[in-house]
N, C-alpha and C positions, 0 to 999 in steps of 0.2 A: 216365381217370376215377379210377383208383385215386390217380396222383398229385396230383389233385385233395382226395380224401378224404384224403388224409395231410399235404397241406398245409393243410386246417383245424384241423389237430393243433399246427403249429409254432409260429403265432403265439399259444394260450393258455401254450405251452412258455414260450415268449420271458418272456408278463406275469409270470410267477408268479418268473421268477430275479430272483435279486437279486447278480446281475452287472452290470459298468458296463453303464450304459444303454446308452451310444452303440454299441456292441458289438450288441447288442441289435437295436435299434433298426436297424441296417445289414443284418443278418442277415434280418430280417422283411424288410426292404423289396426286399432282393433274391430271400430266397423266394417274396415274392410277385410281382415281376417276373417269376420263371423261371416261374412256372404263367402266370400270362397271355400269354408268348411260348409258352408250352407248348398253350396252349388255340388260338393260331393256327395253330402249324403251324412257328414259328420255333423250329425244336429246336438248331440252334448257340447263338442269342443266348438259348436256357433254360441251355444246359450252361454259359455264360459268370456268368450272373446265379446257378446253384446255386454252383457255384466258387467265386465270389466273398461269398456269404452262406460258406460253408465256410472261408474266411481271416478273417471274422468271429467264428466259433464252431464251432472245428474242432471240439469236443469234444463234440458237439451231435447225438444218435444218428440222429434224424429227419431230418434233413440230408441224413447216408450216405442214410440210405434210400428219400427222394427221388429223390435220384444214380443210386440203381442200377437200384430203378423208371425213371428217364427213358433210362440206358443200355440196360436191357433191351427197351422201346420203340422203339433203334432197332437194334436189333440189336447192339450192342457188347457181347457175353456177359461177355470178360473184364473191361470194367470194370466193369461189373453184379455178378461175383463178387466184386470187390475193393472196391468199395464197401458191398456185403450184410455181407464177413468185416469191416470197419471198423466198423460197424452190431455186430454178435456182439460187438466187443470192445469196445466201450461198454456193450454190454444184454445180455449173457450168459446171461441167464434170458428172452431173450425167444426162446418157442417157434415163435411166429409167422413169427419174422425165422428163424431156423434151418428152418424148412419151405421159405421162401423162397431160403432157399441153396440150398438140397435141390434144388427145384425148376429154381432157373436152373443147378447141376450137371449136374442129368436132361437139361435140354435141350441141353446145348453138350456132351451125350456123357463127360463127367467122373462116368460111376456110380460107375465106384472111387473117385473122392473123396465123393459123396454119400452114397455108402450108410454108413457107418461116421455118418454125420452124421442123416440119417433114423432110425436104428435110435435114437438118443437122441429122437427127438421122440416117436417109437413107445413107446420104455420109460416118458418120460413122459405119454402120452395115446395108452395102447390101444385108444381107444375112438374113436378120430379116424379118420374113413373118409376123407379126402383123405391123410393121412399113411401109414395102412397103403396105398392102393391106391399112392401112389409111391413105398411101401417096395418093393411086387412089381411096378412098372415097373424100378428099378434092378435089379432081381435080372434082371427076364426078357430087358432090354438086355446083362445082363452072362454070358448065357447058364445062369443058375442056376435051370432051370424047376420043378424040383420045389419049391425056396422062394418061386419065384415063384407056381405054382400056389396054394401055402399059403396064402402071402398074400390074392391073390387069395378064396380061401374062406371067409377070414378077412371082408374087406370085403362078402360076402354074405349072409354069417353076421348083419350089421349091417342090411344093406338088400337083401333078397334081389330088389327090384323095379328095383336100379342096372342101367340097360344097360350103359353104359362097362363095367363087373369083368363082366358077360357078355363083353364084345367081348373084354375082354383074358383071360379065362381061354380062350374059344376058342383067340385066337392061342397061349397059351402050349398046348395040348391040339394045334394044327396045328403045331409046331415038337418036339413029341414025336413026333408020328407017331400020336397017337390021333383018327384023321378023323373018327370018331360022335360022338367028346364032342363035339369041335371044333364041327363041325358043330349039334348041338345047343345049343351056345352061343351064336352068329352067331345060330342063329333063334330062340331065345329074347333076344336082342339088339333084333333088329328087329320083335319082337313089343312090345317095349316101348319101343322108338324106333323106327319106318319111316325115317327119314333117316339114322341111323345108319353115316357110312363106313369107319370102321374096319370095321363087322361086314359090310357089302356086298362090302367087298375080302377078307375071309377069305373068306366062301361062293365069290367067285370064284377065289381061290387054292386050293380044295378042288375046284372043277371044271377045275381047268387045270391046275393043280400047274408054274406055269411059274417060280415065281419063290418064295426065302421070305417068308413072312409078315411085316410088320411093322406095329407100332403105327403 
């Protein structure tokens, strides 16, 4: 879906240049080959048809960031990373796209590269509760619980009705060794989400203590 929504973006990109057409014109037609192979299911012959818009308009930000959305989709973290940082060095003011980094770093385990990268989307938009809460996921993957805690207090501070920043300040409060907060966090968790598994798996790592905590 998302690469969907971003490829609605490409082709008013396209009209509005006044680059050679046929350039142009190859680019659109292969981004939108790759979403409609994308929409089936045919994710080799999407990564062929982005490629190939991409040797049309290498210089083309939205492109990268297709790429790395369709990579990240199928799992290929590192080309997903390197196409996002391609994306950065065309849009360098784009906040969005730098969360995005943030974010596919968090997942493939690269905190120490994200976190120095988060903490600029944070300086610029303090007030961003997806931004702070995986500024205190990288600190509390990179074992820094009392900045992660912060954070964390930080992003409640904002929305004190989030379950997720409950689940995750638990966990960060069960990797301290403080079982009540902890504890109290999970069920104020699941008091405002019952489905909630991250905080079903703390309460049970509080009753069992077999294993540590994780998000």
């Amino acid at each position: 879906m998302l690469q969907a929504l971003m490829l609605t973006m490409v082709l008013p990109a396209l009209a509005v240049s006044d680059a050679p057409t046929a350039d142009w014109d190859r680019a659109a037609l292969h981004a939108s080959m790759a979403g409609m192979y994308e929409r089936s299911g045919y994710m080799e012959e999407a990564e062929t048809e982005y490629l190939a818009a991409l040797k049309s308009k290498p210089d083309l930000p939205i492109l990268h960031a297709l790429l790395s959305a369709h990579y990240a989709a199928r799992g290929f973290m590192d080309k997903a990373v390197a196409e996002r940082r391609e994306h950065l060095r065309l849009s360098p003011d784009d906040r969005l796209s730098r969360f995005e980094l943030c974010r596919l770093l968090q997942m493939s385990g690269q905190c120490a590269q994200a976190l120095p990268e988060i903490r600029k989307v944070v300086d610029s938009s303090p007030q961003s509760l997806p931004a702070v809460r995986l500024l205190g996921n990288c600190l509390y993957d990179l074992g820094r619980l009392d900045e992660a805690e912060a954070a964390y207090l930080k992003v409640l501070s904002m929305a004190s009705d989030y379950a997720p920043a409950h689940s995750d300040l638990g966990l960060a409060y069960a990797r301290m060794g403080k079982e009540a907060e902890a504890r109290r966090e999970f069920e104020r968790a699941l008091q405002l989400d019952p489905g909630l598994i991250s905080a079903k798996q703390g309460l049970s790592f509080l009753k069992g203590r077999k294993a540590k905590p994780r998000r």
